[in-house]
N, C-alpha and C positions, 0 to 999 in steps of 0.2 A: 244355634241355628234359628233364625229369625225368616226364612223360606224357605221352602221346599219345590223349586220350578225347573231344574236342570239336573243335570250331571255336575257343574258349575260350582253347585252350593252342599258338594260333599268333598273334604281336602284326600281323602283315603279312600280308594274303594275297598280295598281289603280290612280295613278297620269296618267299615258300618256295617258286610258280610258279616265279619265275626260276631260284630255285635247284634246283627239278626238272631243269626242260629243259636246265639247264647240266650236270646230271649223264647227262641219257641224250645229250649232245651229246658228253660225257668219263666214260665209266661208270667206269674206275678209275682215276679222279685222285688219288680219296683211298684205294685201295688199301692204305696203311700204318696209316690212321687207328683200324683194327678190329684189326689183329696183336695176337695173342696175347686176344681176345675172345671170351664165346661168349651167341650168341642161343640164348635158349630160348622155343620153340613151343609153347603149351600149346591143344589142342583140343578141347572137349569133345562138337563137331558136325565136320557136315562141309566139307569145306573145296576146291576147287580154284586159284581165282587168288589167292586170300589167300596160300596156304601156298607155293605155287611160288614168286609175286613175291618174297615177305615173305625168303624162303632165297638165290634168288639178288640179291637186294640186298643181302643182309648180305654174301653170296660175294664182291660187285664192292668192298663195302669193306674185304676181307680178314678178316671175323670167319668163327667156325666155327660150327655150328649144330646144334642138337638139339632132335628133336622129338618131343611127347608126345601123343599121342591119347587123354584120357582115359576114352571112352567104349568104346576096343576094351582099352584095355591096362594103365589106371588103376586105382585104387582106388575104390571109390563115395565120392565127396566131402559130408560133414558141414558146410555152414557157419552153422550155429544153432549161438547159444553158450548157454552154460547148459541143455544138453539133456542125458540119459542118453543114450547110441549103444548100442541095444539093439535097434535095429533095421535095414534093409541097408548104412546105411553103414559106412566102414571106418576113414577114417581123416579129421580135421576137418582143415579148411584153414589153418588156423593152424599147425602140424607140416607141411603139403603143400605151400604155397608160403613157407614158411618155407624148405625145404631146396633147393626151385627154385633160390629167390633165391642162396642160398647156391651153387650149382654155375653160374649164369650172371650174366652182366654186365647182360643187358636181355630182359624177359621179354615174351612176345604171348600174349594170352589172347583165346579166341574163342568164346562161349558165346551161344546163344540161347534166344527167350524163351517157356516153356509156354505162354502164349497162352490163361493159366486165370483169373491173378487180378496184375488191372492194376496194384496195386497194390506187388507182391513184385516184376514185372518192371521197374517203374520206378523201383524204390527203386535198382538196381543196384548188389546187396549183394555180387557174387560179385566181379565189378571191383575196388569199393574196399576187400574184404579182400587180394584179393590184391594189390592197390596198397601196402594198410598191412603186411601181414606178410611179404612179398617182399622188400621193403627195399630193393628195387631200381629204375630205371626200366621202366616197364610200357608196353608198345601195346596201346591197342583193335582187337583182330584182327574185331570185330563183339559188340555186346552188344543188349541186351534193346530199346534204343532209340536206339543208334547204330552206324554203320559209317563211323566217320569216313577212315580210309586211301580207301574206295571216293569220298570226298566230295570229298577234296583231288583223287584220279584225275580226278575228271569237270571241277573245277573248270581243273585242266592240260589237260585234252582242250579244253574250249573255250577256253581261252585260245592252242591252238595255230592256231586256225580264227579269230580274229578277233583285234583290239589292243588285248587289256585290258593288256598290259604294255609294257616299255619297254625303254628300256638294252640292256645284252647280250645281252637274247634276243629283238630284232626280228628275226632273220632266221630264227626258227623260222615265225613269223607270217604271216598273210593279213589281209585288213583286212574287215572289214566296218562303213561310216560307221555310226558314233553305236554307242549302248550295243546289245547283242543283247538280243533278246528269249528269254529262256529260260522254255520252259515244261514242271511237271512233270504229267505224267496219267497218273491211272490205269488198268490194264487190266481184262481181266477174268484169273480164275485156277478152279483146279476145285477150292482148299483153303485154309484162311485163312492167310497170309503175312504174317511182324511189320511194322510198322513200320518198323523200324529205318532201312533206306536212305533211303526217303521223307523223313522224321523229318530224318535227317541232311544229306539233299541238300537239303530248303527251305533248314536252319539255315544250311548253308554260303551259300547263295546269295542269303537275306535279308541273311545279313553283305557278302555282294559289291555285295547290290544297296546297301545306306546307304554304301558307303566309293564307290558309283556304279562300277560295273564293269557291273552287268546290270541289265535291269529283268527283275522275276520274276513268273512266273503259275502258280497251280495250279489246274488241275479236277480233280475227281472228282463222282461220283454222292452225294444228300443221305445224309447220314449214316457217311460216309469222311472227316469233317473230320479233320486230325492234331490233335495235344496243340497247344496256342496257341503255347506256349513255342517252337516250333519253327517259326513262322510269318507271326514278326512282319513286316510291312511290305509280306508277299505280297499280290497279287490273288488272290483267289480265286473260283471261278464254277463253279455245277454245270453250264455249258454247253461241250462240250468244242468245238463248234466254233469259238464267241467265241473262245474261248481263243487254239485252232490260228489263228488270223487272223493275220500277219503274222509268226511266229514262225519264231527264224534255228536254236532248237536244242528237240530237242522230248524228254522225258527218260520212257520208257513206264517205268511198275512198278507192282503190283497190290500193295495190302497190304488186313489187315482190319479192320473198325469199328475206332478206338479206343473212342469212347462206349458202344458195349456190343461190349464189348471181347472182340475175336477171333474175333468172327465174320463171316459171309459175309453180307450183304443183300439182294446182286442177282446176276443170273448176267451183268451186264454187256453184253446185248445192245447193238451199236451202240457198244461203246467201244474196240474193239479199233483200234489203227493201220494205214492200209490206205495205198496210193499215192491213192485220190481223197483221203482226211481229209490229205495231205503237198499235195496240193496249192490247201490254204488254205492253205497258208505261207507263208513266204518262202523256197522253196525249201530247208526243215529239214532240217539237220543231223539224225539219229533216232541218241538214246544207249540202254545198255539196259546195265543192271550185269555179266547174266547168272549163273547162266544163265537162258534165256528158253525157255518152250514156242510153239512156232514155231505160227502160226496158229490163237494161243490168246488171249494176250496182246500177239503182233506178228505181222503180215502176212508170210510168207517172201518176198512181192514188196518189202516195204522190206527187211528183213532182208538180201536180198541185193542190193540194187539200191543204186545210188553214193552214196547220199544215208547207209547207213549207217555208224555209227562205231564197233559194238560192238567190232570186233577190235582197233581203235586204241586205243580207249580199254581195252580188257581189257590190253593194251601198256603201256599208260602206270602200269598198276599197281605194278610194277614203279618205276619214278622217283619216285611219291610216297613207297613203303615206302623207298627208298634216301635220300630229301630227312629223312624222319624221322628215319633209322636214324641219318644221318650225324650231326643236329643231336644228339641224345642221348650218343653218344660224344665229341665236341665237347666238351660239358657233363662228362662223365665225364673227360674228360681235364683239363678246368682245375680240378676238385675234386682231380686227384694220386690 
């Protein structure tokens, strides 16, 4: 694996699951596998279970780590080529992760997106330079239209609650007959929030549902539709309580318009998750990426009540950055 920026650039989802939960079942089995390695952090936002996980999975595979926060400690990053720099930047990204690459093995970049012009954030130009001038293998620590680590987490959190997998890792498992129903809805928020998780959570979960692992459902309110591409095969319904009707995992996140893009519509009255809307369910599972503003976007009565799985799942972050991390050194070790 020489990136980590989609759904795209894993050929199995049920293999890299397994091979999560077999790592948080034995967190330094492959402890020798990272000796003498170093991950580099690159941040340009801010960061909590990205950066924790992302460090102590490198730590359980024995790499060493360093981390950069561009935006308290950085230089102002250039990445328009053919430009005069005459004005606040400092230094172009081409010389900036040129010299990353050069002092680390495997680099995470974590940038989100101005939420001005839809266009520049989906081109995801900051990524694929530093992908190209890096030189190295690169993680999407979260970009302009995805957070794939957070997508593989969710996809392992449900797969620890029901039997989408097999073999060695049935005894992480509980069973719940026939495929789950996973649905994502959105909440309300008091400021426009990207895309990006949403985006990322259908994709993953569109792909689960055609290889039949889930059947998948999104609501949101009219004019919250995501980009297509990211969608293919879902239901979708601006009715959230159809939605919630028999649903085993229920996934709250607020983002804003893509179609006129980054902004707020509605103040979301009546979308928030409460325990009455949990019990149209099937007794849901409630995920929630975090962080979450409590009795805004989620009920503090689910939030704390059994049915929740944010802290498990904020857990499981960890296992997927160390399923990634491992695969890339892997890859790096058979190239010599």
């Amino acid at each position: 694996m020489d990136q980590f920026f989609s759904v795209q650039d894993v050929d199995n989802l049920e293999e890299i699951v397994a091979e999560a939960l077999a790592l948080k079942a034995n967190p330094y089995a492959y402890k020798e596998l990272g000796k003498n390695k170093m991950l580099g952090l690159v941040f340009l936002n801010p960061s909590l279970r990205t950066r924790l996980s992302t460090q102590k999975a490198a730590i359980n595979l024995g790499m060493e780590v360093m981390v950069m926060n561009m935006d308290k400690d950085g230089w102002a990053l250039e990445t328009r080529d053919g430009v005069v720099m005459n004005g606040t930047t400092v230094e172009h990204i081409r010389e900036a992760a040129a010299v990353m690459g050069s002092y680390c093995d495997i680099l995470g970049i974590r940038s989100f997106p101005g939420l001005k012009d839809r266009d520049e954030d989906y081109s995801e130009d900051l990524f694929k330079k530093f992908r190209k001038y890096a030189a190295v293998p690169v993680i999407s620590l979260e970009t302009g239209t995805r957070h794939p680590l957070q997508s593989l987490t969710d996809l392992i959190t449900i797969s620890e609650h029901t039997a989408l997998t097999s073999g060695e890792i049935e005894d992480h498992l509980t069973s719940i007959p026939g495929k789950p129903k996973v649905v994502l809805t959105w909440a309300p928020h008091i400021k426009p929030l990207p895309q990006a998780v949403p985006n990322s959570f259908a994709e993953w979960m569109s792909r689960a549902q055609a290889e039949g692992l889930v059947d998948f459902t999104i609501t949101h309110p009219k004019g919250y539709e995501l980009d297509p591409q990211f969608t293919q095969g879902a239901y979708i319904t601006h009715q959230q309580d159809e939605a919630l009707k028999g649903a085993d995992f229920v996934y709250v996140k607020n983002w804003s318009s893509y179609s006129d893009y980054g902004k707020i519509l509605t103040d979301g009255e009546g979308w928030m998750p409460t325990n009455a809307k949990l019990g149209l369910t099937n007794d849901a599972m409630i995920m929630h990426c975090l962080p979450v503003r409590r009795d805004l976007e989620l009920a503090s009565e689910v939030l704390d009540g059994p049915n929740s799985l944010v802290i498990q799942e904020a857990g499981n972050r960890l296992w997927a950055a160390q399923a990634v991390l491992k695969r890339m050194l892997e890859s790096l070790k058979r190239k010599g």
